[in-house]
Residue frames relative to the residue before (quaternion, step in Angstrom):
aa qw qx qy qz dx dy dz
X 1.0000 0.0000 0.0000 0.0000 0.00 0.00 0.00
X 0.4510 -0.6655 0.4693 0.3653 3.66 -0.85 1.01
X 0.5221 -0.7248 0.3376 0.2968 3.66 -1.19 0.19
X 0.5686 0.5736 -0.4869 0.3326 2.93 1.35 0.34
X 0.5294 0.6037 -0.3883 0.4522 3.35 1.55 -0.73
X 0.6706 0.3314 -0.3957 0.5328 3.77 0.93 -0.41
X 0.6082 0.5447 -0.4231 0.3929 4.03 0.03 0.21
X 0.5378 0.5352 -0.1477 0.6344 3.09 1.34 -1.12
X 0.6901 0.1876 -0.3651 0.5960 4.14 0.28 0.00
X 0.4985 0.5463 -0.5110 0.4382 3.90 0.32 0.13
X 0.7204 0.4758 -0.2180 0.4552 2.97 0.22 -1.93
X 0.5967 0.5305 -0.3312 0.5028 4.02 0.59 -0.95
X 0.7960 0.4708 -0.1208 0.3608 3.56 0.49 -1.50
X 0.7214 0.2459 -0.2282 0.6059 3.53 1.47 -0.76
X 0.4903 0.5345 -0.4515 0.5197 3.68 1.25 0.61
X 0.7430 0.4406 -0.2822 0.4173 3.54 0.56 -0.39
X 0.6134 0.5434 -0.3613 0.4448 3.62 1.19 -1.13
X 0.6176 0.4663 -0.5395 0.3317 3.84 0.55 0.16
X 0.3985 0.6572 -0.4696 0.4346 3.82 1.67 0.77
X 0.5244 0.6077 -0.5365 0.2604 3.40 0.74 -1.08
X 0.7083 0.3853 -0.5087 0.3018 3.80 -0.06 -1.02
X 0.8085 0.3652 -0.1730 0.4279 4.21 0.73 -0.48
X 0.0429 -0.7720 0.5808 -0.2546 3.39 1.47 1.72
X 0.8565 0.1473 -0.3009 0.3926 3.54 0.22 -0.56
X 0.4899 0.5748 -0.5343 0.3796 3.60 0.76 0.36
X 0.7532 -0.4446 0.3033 0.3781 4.49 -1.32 1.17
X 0.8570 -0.1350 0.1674 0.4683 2.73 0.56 -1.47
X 0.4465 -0.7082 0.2901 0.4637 3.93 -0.09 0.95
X 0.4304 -0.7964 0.3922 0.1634 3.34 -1.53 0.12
X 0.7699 0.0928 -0.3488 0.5263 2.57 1.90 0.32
X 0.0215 0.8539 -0.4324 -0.2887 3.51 -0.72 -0.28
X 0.6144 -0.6010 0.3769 0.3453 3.62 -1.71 0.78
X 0.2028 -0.7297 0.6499 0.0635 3.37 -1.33 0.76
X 0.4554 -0.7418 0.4221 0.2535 3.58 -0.32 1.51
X 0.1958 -0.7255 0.6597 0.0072 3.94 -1.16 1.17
X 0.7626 -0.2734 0.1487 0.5671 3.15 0.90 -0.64
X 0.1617 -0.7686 0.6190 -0.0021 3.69 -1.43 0.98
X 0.0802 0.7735 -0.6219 -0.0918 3.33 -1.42 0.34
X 0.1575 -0.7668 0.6216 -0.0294 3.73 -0.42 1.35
X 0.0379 -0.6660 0.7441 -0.0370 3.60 -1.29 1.38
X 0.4753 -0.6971 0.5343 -0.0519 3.04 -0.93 1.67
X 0.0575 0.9351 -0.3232 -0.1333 3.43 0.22 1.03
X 0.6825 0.1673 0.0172 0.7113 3.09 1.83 -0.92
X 0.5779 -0.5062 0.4471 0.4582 3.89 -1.38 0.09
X 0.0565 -0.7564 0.5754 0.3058 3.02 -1.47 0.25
X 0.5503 -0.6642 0.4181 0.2850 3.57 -0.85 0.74
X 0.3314 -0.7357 0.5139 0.2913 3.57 -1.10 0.26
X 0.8592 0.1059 -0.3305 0.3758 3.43 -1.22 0.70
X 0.3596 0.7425 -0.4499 0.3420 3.10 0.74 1.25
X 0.4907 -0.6121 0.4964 0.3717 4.19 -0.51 -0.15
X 0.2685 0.7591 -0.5920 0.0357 3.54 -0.68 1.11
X 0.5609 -0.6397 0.5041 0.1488 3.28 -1.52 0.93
X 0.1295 -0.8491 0.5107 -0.0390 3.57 -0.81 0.92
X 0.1552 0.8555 -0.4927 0.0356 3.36 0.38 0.83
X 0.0185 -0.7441 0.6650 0.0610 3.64 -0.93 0.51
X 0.1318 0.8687 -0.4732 -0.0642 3.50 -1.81 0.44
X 0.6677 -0.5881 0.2631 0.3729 3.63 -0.49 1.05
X 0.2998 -0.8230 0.4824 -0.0028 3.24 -0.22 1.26
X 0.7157 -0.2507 0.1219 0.6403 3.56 1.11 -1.08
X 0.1726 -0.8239 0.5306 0.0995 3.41 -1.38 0.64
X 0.0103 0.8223 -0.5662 -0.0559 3.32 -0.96 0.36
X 0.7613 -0.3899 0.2314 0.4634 3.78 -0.53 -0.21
X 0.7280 0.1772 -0.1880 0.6351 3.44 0.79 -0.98
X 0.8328 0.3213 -0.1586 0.4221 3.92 0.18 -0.83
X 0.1995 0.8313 -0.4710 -0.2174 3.03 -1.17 0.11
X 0.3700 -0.8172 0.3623 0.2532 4.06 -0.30 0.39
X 0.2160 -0.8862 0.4068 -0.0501 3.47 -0.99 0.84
X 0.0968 0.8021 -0.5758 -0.1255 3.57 -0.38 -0.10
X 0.3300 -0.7540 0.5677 -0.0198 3.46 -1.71 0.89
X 0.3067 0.7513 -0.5821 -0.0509 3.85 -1.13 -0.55
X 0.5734 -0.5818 0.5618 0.1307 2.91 -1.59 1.49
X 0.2176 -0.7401 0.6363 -0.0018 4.00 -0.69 1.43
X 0.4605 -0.5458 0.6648 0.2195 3.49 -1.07 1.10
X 0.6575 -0.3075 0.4318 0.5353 3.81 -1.95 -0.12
X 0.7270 0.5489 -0.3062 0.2763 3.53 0.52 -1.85
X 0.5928 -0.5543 0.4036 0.4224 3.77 1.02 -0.20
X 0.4669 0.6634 -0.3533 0.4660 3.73 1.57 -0.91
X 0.1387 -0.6415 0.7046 0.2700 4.09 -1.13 0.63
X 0.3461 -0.5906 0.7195 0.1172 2.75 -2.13 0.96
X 0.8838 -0.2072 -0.2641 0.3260 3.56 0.88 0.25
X 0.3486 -0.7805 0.4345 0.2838 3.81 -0.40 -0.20
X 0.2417 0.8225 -0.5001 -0.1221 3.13 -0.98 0.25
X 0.4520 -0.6645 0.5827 0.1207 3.99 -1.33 0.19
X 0.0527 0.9074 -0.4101 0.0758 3.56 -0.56 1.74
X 0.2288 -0.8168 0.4876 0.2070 3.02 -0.68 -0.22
X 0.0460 -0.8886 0.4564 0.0055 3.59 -0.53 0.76
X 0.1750 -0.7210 0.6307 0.2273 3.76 -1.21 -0.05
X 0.5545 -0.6827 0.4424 0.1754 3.44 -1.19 1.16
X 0.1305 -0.8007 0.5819 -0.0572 3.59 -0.27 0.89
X 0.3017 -0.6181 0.6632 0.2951 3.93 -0.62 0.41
X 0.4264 -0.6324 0.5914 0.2619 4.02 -1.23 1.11
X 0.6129 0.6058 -0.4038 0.3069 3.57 0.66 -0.23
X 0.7783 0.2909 -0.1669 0.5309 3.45 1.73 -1.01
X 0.6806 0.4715 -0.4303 0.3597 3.32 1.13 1.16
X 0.6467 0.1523 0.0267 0.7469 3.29 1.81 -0.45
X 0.4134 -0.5993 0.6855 0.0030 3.40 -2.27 1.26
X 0.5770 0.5930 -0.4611 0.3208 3.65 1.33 -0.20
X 0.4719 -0.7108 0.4582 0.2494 3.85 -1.32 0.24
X 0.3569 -0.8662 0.2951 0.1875 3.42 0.36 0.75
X 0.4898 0.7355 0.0991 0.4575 2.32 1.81 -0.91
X 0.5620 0.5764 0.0323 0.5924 3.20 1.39 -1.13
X 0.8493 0.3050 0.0227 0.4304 2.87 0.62 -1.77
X 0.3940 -0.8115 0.2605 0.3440 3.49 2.09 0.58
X 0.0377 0.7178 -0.6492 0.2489 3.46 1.20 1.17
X 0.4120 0.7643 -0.4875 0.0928 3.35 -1.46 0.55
X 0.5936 -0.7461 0.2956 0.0599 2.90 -1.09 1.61
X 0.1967 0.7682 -0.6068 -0.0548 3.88 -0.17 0.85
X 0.4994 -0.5942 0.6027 0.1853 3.53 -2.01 0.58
């Protein structure tokens, strides 16, 4: 898999996980806008295979917040890792789409 397609599910995966705390609220309220990333690539990843993406809030504050993530092979082994940094943005004043709709959805 090329690396941007694997940066680009981090970045997606530790941008989103600052929803988890509002799983039961229509539509989230806020969402992370990338400031700065770093992704270490540890192993290949294969196409057409099942991989796991997990990301999680590292620190929070009012306007920012920072994260870190890694993409899991079947075998359980990560193929990469990475460490972000975001700014909070209300979803209302960047996008009109329904997430919701669109079967976004948050698991713990």
């Amino acid at each position: 898999m090329h690396g941007g397609v694997i940066t680009a599910v981090l970045d997606e995966t530790i941008g989103r996980a600052i929803n988890i705390g509002e799983y039961d609220m229509e539509i989230p309220s806020v969402w992370g806008v990338t400031v700065e990333l770093n992704v270490q690539f540890h192993k290949p990843v294969p196409l057409d295979v099942e991989l796991t993406a997990v990301g999680r809030i590292t620190e929070e504050r009012e306007r920012f917040f920072e994260g870190t993530g890694e993409l899991l092979l079947p075998s359980g082994d990560v193929a990469a890792s990475c460490v972000g940094k975001y700014v909070k943005l209300d979803l209302t004043q960047i996008t009109d789409f329904d997430p919701v709709a669109l079967g976004w959805q948050v698991y713990e």
